[in-house]
C-alpha positions as CSV (number, residue, x, y, z in Angstrom):
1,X,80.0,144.3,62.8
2,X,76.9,143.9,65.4
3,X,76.9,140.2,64.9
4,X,80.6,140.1,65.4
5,X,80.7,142.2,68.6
6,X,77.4,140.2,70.0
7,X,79.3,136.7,69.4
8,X,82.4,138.5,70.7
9,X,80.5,139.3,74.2
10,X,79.3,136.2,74.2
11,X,82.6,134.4,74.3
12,X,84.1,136.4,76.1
13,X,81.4,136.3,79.1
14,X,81.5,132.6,78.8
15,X,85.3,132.6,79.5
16,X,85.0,135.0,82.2
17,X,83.0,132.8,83.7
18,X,85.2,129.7,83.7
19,X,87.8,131.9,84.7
20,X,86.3,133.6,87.8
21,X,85.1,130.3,88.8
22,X,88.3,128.8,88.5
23,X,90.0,131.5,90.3
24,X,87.4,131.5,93.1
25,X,88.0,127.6,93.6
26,X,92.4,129.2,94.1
27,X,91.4,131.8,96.2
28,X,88.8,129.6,98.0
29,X,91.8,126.7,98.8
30,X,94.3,129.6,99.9
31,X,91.7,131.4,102.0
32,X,88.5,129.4,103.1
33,X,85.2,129.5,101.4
34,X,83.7,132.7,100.2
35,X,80.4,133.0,101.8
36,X,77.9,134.5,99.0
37,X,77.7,135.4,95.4
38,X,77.7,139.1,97.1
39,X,81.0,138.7,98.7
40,X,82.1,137.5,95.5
41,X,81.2,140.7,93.7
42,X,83.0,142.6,96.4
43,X,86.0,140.7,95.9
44,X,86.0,140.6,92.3
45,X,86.0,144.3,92.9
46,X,88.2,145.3,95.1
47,X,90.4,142.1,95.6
48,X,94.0,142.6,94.1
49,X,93.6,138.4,93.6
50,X,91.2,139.3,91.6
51,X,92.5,142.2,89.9
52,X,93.5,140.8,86.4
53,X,90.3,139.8,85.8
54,X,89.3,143.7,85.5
55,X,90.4,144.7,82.3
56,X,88.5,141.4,81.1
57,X,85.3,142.7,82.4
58,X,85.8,146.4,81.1
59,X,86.3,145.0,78.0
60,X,82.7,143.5,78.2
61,X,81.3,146.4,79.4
62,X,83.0,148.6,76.3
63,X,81.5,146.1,74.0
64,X,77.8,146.5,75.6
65,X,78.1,150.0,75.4
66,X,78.7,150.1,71.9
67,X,76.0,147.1,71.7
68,X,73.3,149.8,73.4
69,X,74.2,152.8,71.0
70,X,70.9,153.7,69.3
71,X,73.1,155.8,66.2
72,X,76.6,154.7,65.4
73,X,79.0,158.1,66.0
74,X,81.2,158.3,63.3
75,X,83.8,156.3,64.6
76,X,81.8,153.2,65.6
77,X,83.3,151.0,63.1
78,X,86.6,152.1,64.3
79,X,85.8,151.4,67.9
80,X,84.5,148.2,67.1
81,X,87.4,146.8,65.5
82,X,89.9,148.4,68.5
83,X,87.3,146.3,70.7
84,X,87.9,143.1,69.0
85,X,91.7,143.8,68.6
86,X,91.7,144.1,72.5
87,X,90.1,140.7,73.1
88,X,92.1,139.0,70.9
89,X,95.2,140.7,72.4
90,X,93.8,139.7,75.9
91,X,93.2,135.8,75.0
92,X,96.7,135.2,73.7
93,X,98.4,133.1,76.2
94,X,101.5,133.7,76.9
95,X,104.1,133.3,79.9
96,X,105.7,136.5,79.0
97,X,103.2,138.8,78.1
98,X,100.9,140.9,79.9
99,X,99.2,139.8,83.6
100,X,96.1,138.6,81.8
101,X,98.5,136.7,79.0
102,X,100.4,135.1,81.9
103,X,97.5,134.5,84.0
104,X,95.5,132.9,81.1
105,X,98.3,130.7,80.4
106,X,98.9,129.6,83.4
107,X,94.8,128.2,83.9
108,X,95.2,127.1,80.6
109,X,97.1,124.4,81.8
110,X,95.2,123.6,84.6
111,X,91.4,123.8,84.4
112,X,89.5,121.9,81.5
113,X,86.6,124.4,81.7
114,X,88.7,127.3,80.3
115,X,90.2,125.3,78.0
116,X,86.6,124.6,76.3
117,X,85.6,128.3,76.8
118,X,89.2,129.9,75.7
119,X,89.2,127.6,72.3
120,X,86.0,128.9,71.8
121,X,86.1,132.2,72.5
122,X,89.3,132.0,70.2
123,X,87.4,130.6,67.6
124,X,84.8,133.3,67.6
125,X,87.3,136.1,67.7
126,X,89.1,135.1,64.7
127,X,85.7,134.9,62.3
């Protein structure tokens, strides 16, 4: 389960990445440049534009935590296997589904780079 959760963080920081960076190119074209990585954090943070991308990042966070745990509690395997069903939830496209589904879609069928990282991530999730 380790293994699966490790490759499952992996893929899923690798699309967040593509993702965040093809959202900052959006928001960059609709409101000028963003000056610094810093600012960047600030509005991944606290900007509703960026506010889908959230539940993406708690998701990583959730799977680092368990990641960290020196003793697995005695619902670990449990929690592991809610984690995964989340991120596979979360990286089904879909025009009609949740913010993320419909956001995800939506860059889907415009950025190359998420396509690479969303197949793979996709391909990870359902090993």
């Amino acid at each position: 389960m380790r293994e699966r959760l490790e490759n499952a963080r992996q893929a899923l920081l690798l699309l967040h990445r593509a993702v965040l960076e093809a959202e900052r190119v959006a928001y960059e074209r609709a409101f000028g440049r963003i000056q610094s990585n810093g600012a960047l954090l600030q509005l991944l943070l606290n900007d509703p534009w960026f506010a889908w991308l959230r539940p993406i990042s708690g998701l990583i966070v959730q799977i680092d935590e368990w990641l960290e745990a020196e003793e697995p509690s005695a619902g670990a395997a449990e929690l592991a296997e809610s984690l995964l069903t989340k991120a596979r939830e979360n990286l089904r496209p879909s025009e009609e589904g949740t913010e993320i589904q419909r956001r995800l879609a939506r860059l889907l069928q415009e950025d190359p780079s998420v396509v690479m990282a969303h197949s793979a991530a996709r391909k990870i999730m359902a090993e």
